[in-house]
C-alpha positions in Angstrom: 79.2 85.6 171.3 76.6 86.1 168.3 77.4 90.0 168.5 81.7 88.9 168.2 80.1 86.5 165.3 78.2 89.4 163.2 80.8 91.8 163.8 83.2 89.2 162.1 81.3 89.1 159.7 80.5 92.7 159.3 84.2 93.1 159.0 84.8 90.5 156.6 82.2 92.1 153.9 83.7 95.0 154.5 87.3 93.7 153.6 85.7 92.5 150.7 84.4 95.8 149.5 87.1 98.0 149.9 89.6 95.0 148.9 91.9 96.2 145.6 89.7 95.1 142.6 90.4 96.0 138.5 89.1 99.7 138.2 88.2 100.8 134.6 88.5 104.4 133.2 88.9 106.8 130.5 91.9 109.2 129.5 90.7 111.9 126.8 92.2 115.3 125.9 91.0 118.8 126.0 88.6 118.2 123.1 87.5 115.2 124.4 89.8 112.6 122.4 91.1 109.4 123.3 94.8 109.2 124.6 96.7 106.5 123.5 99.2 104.7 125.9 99.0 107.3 128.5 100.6 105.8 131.6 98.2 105.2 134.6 100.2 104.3 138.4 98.9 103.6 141.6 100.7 105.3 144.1 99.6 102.6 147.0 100.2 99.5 145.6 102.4 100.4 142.9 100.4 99.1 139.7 100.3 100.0 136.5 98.6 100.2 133.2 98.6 102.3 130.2 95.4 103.3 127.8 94.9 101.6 124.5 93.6 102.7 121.5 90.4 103.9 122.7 91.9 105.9 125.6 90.4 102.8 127.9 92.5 101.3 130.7 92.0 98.9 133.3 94.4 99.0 136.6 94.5 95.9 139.1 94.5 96.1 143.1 93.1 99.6 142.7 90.4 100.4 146.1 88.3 103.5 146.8 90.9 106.1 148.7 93.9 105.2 146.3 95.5 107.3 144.4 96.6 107.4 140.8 99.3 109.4 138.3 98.2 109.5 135.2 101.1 111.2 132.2 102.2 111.1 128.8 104.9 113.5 127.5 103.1 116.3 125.8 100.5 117.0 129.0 100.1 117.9 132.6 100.6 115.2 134.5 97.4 114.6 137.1 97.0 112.8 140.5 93.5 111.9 141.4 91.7 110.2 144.6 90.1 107.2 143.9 86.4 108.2 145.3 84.4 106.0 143.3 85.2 102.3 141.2 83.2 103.5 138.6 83.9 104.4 135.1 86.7 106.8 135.7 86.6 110.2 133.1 90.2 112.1 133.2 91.2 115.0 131.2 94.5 115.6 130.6 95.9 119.0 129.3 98.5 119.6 126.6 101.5 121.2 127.0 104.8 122.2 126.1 107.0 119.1 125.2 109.2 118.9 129.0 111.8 116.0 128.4 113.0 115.8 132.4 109.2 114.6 132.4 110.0 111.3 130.7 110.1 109.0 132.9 111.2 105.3 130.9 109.4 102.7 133.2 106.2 104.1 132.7 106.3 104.7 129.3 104.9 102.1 126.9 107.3 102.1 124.4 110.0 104.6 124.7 110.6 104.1 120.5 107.0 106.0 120.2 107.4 108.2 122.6 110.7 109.1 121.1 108.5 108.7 117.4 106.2 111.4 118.7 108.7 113.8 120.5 110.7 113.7 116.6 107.1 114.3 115.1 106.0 117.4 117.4 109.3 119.4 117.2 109.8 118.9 113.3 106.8 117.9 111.6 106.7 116.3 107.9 105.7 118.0 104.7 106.9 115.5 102.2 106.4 111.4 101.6 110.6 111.5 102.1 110.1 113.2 105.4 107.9 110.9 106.8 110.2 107.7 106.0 113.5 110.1 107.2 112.1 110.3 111.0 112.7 106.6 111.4 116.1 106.6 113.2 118.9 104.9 111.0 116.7 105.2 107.7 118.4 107.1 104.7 116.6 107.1 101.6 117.0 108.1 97.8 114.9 108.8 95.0 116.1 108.3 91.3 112.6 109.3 89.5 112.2 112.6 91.2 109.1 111.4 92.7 107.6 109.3 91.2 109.1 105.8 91.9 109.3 104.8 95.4 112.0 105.6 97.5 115.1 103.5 97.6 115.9 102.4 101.4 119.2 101.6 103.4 118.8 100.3 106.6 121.1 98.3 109.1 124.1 97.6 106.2 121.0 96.8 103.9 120.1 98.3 100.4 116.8 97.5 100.7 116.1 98.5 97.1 112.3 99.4 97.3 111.1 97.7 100.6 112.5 93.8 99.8 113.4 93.6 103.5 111.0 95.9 105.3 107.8 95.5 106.7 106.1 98.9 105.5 102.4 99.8 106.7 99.9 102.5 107.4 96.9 101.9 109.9 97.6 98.2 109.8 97.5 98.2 105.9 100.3 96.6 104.5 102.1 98.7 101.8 104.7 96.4 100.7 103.8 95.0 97.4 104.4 91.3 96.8 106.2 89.8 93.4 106.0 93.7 91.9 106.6 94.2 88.5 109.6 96.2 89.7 111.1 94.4 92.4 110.2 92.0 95.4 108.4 94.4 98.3 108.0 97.7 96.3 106.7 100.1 98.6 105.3 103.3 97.3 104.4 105.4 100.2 103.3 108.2 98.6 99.5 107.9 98.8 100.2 109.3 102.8 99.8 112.8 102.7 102.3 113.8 105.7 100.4 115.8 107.6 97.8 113.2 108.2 100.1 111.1 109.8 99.8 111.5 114.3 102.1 108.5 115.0 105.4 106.2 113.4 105.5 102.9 115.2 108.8 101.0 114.3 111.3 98.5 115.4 114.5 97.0 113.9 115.3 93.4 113.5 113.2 90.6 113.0 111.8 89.9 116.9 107.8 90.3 117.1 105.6 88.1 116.5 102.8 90.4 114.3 105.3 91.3 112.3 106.0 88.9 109.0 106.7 89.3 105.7 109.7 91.5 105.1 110.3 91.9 108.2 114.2 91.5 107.7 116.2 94.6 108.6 113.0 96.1 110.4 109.4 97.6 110.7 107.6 100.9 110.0 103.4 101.2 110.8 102.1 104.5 110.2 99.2 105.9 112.3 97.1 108.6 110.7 95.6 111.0 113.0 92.3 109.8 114.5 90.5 113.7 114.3 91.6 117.5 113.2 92.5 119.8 116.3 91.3 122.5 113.5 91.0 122.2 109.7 93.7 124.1 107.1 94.5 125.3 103.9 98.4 125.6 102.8 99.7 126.5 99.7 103.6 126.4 98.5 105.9 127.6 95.7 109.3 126.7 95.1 111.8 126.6 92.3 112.2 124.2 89.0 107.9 125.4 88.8 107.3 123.3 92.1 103.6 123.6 93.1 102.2 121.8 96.3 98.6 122.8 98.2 96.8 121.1 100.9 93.5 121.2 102.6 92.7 119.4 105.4 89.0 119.6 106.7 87.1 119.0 109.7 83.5 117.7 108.9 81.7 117.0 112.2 83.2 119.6 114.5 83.4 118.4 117.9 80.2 115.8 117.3 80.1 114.0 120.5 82.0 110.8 120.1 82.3 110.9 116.3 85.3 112.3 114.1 85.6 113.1 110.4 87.8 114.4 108.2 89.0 114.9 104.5 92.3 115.7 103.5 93.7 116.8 99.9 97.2 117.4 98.4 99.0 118.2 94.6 102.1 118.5 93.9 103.8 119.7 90.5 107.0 119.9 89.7 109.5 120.3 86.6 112.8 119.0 88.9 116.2 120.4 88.5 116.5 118.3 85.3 117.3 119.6 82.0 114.8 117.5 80.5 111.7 118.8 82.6 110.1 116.1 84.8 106.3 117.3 84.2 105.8 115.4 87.6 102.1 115.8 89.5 100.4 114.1 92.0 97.2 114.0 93.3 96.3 112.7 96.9 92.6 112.1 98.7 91.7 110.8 102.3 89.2 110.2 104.0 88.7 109.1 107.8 85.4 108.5 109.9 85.8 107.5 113.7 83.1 106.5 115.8 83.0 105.5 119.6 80.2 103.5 121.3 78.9 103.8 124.3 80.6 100.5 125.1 83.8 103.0 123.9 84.3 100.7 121.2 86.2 101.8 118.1 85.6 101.8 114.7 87.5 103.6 112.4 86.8 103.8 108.3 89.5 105.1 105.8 89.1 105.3 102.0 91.7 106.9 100.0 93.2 107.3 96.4 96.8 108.5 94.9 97.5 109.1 91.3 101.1 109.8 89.8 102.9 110.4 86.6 106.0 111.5 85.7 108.9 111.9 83.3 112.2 111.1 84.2 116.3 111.5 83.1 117.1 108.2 84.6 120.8 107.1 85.9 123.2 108.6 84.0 127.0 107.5 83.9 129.6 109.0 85.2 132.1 109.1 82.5 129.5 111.1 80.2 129.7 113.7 83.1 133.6 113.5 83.1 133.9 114.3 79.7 131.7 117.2 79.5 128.7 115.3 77.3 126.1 116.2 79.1 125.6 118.1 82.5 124.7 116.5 86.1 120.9 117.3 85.3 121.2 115.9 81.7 120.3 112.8 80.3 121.0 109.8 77.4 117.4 108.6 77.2 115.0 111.3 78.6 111.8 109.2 77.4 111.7 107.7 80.7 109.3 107.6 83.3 105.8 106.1 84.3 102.5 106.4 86.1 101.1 104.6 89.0 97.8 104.8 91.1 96.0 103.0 94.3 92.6 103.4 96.1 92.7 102.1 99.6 89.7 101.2 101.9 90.3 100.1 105.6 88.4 98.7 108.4 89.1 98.8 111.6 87.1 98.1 115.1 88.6 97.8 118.7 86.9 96.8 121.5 87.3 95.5 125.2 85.4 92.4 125.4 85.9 92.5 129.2 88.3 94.1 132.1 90.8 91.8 131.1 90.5 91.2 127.0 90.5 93.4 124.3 89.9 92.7 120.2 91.0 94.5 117.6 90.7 93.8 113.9 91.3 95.3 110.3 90.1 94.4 107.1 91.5 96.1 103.7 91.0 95.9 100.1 93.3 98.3 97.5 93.5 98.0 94.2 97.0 99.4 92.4 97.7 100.4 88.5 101.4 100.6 87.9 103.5 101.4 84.6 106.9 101.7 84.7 109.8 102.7 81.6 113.3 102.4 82.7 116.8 102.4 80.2 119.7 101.5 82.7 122.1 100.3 79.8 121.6 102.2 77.1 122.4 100.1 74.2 124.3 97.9 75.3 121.4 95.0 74.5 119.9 96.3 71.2 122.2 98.7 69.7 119.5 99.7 67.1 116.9 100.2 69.0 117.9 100.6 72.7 117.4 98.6 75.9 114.0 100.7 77.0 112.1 98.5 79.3 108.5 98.8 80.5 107.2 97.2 83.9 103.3 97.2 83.9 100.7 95.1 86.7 97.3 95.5 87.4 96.8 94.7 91.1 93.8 93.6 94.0 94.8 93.4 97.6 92.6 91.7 99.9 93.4 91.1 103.5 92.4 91.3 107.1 94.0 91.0 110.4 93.1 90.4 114.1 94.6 90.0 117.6 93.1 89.3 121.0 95.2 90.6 123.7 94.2 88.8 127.4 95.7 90.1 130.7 95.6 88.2 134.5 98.0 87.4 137.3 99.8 84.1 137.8 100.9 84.7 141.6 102.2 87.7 141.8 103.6 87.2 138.0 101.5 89.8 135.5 100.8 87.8 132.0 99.9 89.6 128.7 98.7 86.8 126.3 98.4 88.3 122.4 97.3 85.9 120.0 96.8 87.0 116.2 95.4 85.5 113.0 95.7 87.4 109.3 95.3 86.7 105.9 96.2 88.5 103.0 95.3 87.8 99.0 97.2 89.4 96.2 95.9 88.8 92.4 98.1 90.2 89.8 97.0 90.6 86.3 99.5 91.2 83.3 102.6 91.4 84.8 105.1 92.3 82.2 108.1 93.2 81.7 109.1 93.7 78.1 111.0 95.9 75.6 110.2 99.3 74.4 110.9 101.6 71.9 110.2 105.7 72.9 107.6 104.6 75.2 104.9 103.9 72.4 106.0 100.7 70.7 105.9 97.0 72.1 109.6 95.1 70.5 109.7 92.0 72.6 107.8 90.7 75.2 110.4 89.4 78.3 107.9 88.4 80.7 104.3 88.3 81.4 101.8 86.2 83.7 99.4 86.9 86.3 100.1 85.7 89.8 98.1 84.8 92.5 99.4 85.0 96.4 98.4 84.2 99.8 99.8 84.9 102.8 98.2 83.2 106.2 99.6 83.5 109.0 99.2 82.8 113.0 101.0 84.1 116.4 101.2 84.4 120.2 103.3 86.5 121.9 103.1 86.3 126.2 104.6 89.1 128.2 105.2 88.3 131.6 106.5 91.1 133.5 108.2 90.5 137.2 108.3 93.5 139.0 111.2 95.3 137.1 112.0 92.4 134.7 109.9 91.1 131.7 110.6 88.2 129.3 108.4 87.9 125.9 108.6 84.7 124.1 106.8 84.4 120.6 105.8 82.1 117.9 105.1 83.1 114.4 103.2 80.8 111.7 103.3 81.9 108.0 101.5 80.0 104.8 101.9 80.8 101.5 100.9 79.6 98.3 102.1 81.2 95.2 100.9 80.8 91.8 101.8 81.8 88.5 100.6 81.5 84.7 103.0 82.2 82.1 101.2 83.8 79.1 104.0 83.6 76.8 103.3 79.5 77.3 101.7 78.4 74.5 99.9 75.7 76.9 98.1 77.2 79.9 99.4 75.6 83.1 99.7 77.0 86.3 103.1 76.8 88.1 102.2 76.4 92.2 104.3 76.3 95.2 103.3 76.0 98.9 105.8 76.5 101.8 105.2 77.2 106.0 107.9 78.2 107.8 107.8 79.1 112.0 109.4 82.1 113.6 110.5 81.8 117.1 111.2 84.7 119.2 112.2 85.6 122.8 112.8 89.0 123.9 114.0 90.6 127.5 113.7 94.0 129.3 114.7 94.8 132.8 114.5 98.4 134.0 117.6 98.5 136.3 116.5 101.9 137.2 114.3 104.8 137.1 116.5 106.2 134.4 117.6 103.2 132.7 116.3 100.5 130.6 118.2 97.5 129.1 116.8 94.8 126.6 117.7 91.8 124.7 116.2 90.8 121.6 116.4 87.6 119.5 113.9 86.3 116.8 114.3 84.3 113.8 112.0 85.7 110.5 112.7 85.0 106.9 113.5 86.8 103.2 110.7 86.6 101.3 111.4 86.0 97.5 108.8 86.5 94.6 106.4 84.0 93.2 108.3 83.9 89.7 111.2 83.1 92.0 109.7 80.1 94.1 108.0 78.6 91.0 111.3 78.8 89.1 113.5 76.9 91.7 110.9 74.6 93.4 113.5 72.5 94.5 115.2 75.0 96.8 114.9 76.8 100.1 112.6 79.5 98.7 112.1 81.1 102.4 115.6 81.4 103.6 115.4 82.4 107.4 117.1 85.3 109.0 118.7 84.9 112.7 119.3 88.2 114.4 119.9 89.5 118.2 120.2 93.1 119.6 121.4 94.1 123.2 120.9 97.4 124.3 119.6 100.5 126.5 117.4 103.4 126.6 119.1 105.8 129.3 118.2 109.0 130.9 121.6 110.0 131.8 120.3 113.6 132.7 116.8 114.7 133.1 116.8 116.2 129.7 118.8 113.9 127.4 117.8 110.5 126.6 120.3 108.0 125.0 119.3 104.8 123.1 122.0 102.1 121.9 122.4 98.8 120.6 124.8 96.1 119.5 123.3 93.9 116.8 123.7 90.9 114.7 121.7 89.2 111.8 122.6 86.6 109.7 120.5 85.7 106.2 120.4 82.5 104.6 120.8 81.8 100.5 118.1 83.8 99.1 117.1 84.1 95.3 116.1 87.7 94.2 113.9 88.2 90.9 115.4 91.0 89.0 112.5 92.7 87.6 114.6 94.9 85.2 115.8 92.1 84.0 113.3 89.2 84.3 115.9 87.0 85.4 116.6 85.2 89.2 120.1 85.7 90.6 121.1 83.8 93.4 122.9 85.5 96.9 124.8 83.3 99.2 124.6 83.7 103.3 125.0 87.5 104.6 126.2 88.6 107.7 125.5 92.0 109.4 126.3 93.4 112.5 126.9 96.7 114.1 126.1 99.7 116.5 123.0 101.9 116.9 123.1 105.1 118.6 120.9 107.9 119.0 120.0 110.6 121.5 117.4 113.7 122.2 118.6 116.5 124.1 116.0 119.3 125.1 118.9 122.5 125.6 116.1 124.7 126.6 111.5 125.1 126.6 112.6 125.9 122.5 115.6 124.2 121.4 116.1 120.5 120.7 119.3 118.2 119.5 118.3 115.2 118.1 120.9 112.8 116.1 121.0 108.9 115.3 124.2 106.9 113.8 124.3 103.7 112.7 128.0 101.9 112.0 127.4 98.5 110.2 129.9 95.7 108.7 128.1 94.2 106.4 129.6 91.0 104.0 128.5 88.1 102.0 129.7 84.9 103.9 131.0 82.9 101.1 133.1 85.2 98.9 137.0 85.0 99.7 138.0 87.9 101.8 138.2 91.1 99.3 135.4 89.7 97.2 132.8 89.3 99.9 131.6 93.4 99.8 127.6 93.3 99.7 126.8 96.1 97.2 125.6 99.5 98.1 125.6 98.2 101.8 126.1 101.7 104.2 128.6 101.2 106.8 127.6 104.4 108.1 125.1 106.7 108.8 124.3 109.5 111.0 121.2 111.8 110.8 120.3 114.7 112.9 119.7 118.5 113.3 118.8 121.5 115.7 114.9 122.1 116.3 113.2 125.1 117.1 109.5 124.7 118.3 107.5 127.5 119.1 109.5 130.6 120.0 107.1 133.6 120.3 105.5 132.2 117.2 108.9 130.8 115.5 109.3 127.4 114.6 111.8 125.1 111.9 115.7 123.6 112.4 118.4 122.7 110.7 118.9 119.1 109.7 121.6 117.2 108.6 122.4 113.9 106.8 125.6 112.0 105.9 126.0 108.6 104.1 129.3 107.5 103.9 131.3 106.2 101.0 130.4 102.5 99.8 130.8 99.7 98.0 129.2 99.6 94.2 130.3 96.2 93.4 131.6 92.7 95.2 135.7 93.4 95.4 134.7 97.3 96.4 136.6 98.2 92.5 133.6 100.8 92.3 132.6 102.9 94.6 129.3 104.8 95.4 130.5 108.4 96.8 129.0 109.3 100.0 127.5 113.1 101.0 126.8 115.3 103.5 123.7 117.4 102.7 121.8 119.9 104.9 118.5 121.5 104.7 117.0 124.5 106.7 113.2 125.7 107.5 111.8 128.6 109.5 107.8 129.6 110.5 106.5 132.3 111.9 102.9 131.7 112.9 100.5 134.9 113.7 97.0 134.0 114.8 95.4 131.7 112.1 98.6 132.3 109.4 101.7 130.1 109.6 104.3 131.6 106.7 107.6 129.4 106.3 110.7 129.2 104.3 112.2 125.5 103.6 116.0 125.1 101.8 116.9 121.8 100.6 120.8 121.3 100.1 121.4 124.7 102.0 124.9 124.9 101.0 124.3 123.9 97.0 126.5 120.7 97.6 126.9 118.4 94.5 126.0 114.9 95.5 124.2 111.7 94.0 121.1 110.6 95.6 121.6 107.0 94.0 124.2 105.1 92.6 124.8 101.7 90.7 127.4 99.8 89.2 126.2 99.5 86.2 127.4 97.7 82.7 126.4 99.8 79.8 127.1 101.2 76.2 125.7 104.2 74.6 125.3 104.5 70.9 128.9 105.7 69.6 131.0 103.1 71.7 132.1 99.9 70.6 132.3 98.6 74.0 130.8 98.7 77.0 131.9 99.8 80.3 130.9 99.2 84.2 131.0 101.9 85.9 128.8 104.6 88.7 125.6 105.2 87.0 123.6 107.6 89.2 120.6 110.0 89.7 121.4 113.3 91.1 120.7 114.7 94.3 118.8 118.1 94.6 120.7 121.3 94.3 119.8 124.3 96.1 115.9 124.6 96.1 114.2 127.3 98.0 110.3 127.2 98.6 107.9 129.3 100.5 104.7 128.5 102.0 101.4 130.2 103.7 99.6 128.1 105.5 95.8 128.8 106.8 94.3 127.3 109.7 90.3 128.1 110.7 
């Protein structure tokens, strides 16, 4: 009987042992890097986990003798024995892009993977490029550079970034109450080929995203380490100039990364009037891992800019034969701008089943803007030159604790965040000019001081197949603002908190099939001059939106993503920085249909397109008069990729924005265009030469258009009509690229 009892017992410690218990490993590439959100399965018992940031994963029920897969598109999938519940090590190998190797329920997020497939086959050489491989995202400059980029997305003119969330290593680049406009978002201190990795989403439905984040979100991940460093060098026409170095400092150190990166750019433009445009760009980037394989990551960088510029030009001085499609009526336009970034950031598992990660960012930003959209129409002596000028400190931090566990046989992912960010703005003006030298009139001019707090939890629990994601968001803020053209100081304040629910669903109905719902409520935000100004009124209008939709694998090597849509916006007040005035918007309605696909035709060749149809209209307005200006309808973007072809590489890409509206009752109308562009490489050992065409076929189009009031100097009255900047014409450059 005692010999049954030890036995028993013998067997039960034994259970216990080899019983499934959380199993903790590493996933690093070829030169020993981290692999982020690699998938890891257990064949036996059908668990799952994917690597974070650090390349760290922990899988539950895992027991000596299982096995696991471990994949990410890019590299050799690998199936290993489970001989020891220690620290796992795995290597995975890169390799040709395979798209039948997709598999969509073990991917983390099928929008990065799709991100990173987009970013392998054509990679980005220009700040336009890098916004351009969000799908759905059309841009247009109208200061050849030097402003930032004017967005559409989802039936929105976003102007400058109003109403998206724009950031880069969880550094926000949206600029609060700007001198120009609400949410001004130069992105041009990225230098493209830093950048490994474009995490975005549409709509307003998670929970660490906040401010701006109307019509979507776009974080951009800059590459962690250099596979080798590089020295490139272009020429084009109009007396374009760009070089770029990009150097490895530590050279496969054990466990530590560093690298600088430089670019210039020159350019006269196509314009009559020559642009004299330069840029100069510097990064920096130091990664460390701990024993513990904690992160910590430290980026410092600075971007400086100036420019001259035509400005929008109006249509009916084209028609007549005044001046040219390059030409201009006040060519003393233009501006400079500058920002030095510096950015913390530290991830760590605190245990198996919680991980921290944290952020903490200063910048501070020099802007100077002159602008003439009317011509005389204001002063007909002197002209309606405007100047836009700020002086600006960022300060901010953010963090999130991400827990994991098992209710039953119900997995929970608890993420709960806290961030603050501080903006102090000194001298922002907006006054008249005269040639870009004399002070007339001053129109506005204050400092402003505004904080953002704000608070969330998001829970994933995942059943089986089926997952459901609720979400709170908590925002603060407090703006404040001194007028300095008050002859009394006093300081204008406002405070306001407003909560954003969410509560998302995805079910994977199949191997090859994914379908979600998404819902969330988030909110415009307006600029302090605006808030302080109409204290009495709803100064964060909320924004109500739902998408249904699917990611489908239809054939092994074409994947197919769609969604229906809706969002609906609430009276918002926009401060018109050209103007130093607020105008008032009623309710806004928008819905529509994404879709996009990826097709791999053979190991080489890739089709890739995304269209977006949209009905967009103020809620109001009688029917006729209800048109939301400059709202797209639709879009579609896309092109042919060639990657690595005995040593060829390039595509041809395509985009198309159609026809519409300028103005409320649709009178005016902003043309639409078709414009495609072409590249080729050849790379021989260390040397990459390649050949890029913008506007292949020399199409005449305008890259942005107004309706505009204005009146030049030898007309009695004015007239509203297209004012616009135009597109490029046929440009051909060349570059050599080394690599060593």
């Amino acid at each position: 009987m005692k010999k049954q009892i030890l036995a028993l017992l013998l067997f039960g410690c034994f259970s216990i042992v080899v019983q499934a218990q959380n199993v903790k490993g590493l996933v690093l590439n070829e030169l020993s890097q981290p692999i982020e959100a690699a998938y890891v399965y257990n064949i036996n018992s059908d668990s799952h986990a994917h690597t974070s940031e650090n390349g760290v994963f922990v899988i539950a029920e895992t027991k000596v003798g299982d096995s696991l897969r471990i994949g990410l598109l890019g590299y050799e999938t690998k199936v290993i024995s489970i001989t020891s519940t220690d620290n796992l090590k795995i290597i995975l190998e890169e390799k040709i892009f395979q798209l039948d190797e997709m598999v969509l329920d073990k991917e983390l997020n099928t929008v990065s993977t799709i991100s990173r497939l987009d970013l392998n086959i054509t990679p980005v050489n220009s700040s336009q490029e890098v916004l351009r491989k969000v799908p759905g995202l059309i841009i247009g400059q109208h200061a050849g550079g030097g402003k930032a980029e004017q967005i559409f997305l989802r039936g929105f003119d976003i102007d400058h970034g109003t109403d998206i969330t724009i950031g880069v290593d969880g550094m926000p680049v949206n600029m609060v109450s700007h001198a120009h406009g609400q949410g001004y978002s130069d992105l041009h201190f990225v230098i493209p080929e830093t950048v490994s990795k474009i995490d975005f989403g549409k709509g307003a439905y998670y929970a660490s995203k906040g401010d701006f984040n109307t019509a979507g979100y776009v974080n951009f991940k800059t590459r962690d380490y250099l596979d080798k460093s590089s020295i490139s060098f272009s020429v084009g026409q109009f007396n374009t100039l760009r070089t770029v170095g990009l150097f490895d400092l530590l050279e496969r150190t054990k466990n530590q990364n560093a690298y600088l990166a430089m670019e210039y750019i020159a350019t006269d433009g196509p314009f009559e009037s020559p642009q004299n445009f330069n840029r100069l760009n510097l990064f920096g980037k130091y990664v460390m891992y701990t024993p513990e394989n904690d992160k910590i990551t430290l980026t410092t960088s600075h971007f400086t800019s100036r420019w001259d510029a035509s400005g929008q030009i109006p249509q009916r001085e084209v028609d007549n034969g005044n001046i040219t499609r390059f030409g201009a009526i006040d060519d003393t336009e233009g501006g400079e701008t500058e920002r030095t970034n510096l950015n913390v950031m530290f991830d760590k598992y605190i245990n198996d089943n919680t991980k921290f990660s944290a952020n903490a960012f200063y910048s501070h930003y020099v802007f100077e803007l002159y602008s003439n959209f009317t011509f005389f129409l204001e002063d007909p002596v002197n002209g309606d030159q405007i100047k836009q000028k700020e002086d600006r400190q960022i300060f901010g931090a953010n963090t999130a604790l991400n827990y994991s566990t098992f209710l039953g046989n119900t997995e929970l992912n608890l993420t709960t965040g806290l961030g603050v960010r501080h903006d102090i703005v000194d001298d922002v003006e907006l006054s008249r000019t005269l040639n870009r030298t004399e002070t007339l009139e001053f129109i506005q001019l204050g400092d402003i001081n505004q904080t953002n707090i704000d608070a969330f939890v998001n829970a994933e629990f995942e059943f089986g197949d089926f997952k459901m994601v609720p979400a709170l968001r908590l925002d603060y803020f407090k703006f404040m603002y001194n007028d300095q053209l008050q002859t009394n100081y006093k300081t204008q304040s406002e405070t306001k908190t407003i909560l954003s629910p969410k509560l998302n669903f995805y079910y994977n109905a199949a191997d090859n099939l994914q379908l979600y719902l998404k819902s969330g409520s988030g909110f415009h935000s307006n600029d302090a001059r605006v808030v302080v100004f109409n204290e009495s009124e709803d100064i964060l209008p909320r924004s109500y939106g739902a998408d249904i939709g699917t990611v489908w694998k239809p054939f092994p090597k074409l994947v197919v993503n769609s969604a229906l849509w809706y969002l609906f916006l609430e009276q918002e007040f926009v401060y018109v920085g050209d103007a130093g005035v607020v105008e008032p918007s009623g309710k806004t309605r928008r819905y529509g249909v994404d879709l996009g696909l990826r097709y791999q035709i053979s190991d080489w060749l890739f089709l890739d397109a995304d269209g977006t149809y949209t009905k967009a209209r103020s809620v109001d307005d009688p029917e006729g008069e209800n048109f939301i200006p400059l709202a797209p309808d639709f879009t579609l973007t896309g092109g042919l990729s060639v990657d690595d072809l005995d040593g060829f590489s390039g595509g041809l890409r395509f985009r198309y924005l159609d026809d519409r509206p300028a103005n409320e009752d649709n009178s005016i109308v902003a043309e639409g265009y078709f414009v495609t562009d072409f590249n080729i490489n050849y790379k021989l050992n260390k040397v990459t030469i390649g050949l890029a065409v913008e506007n292949l076929f020399d199409d005449d189009w305008n890259e942005t258009q107004f309706a505009t009031e204005s009146r030049l100097q030898n007309e009695v009255q004015s007239v509203e009509e297209i004012h616009f900047t135009p597109g490029t014409p046929f440009f051909i450059k060349g570059t050599i690229t080394y690599n060593f």
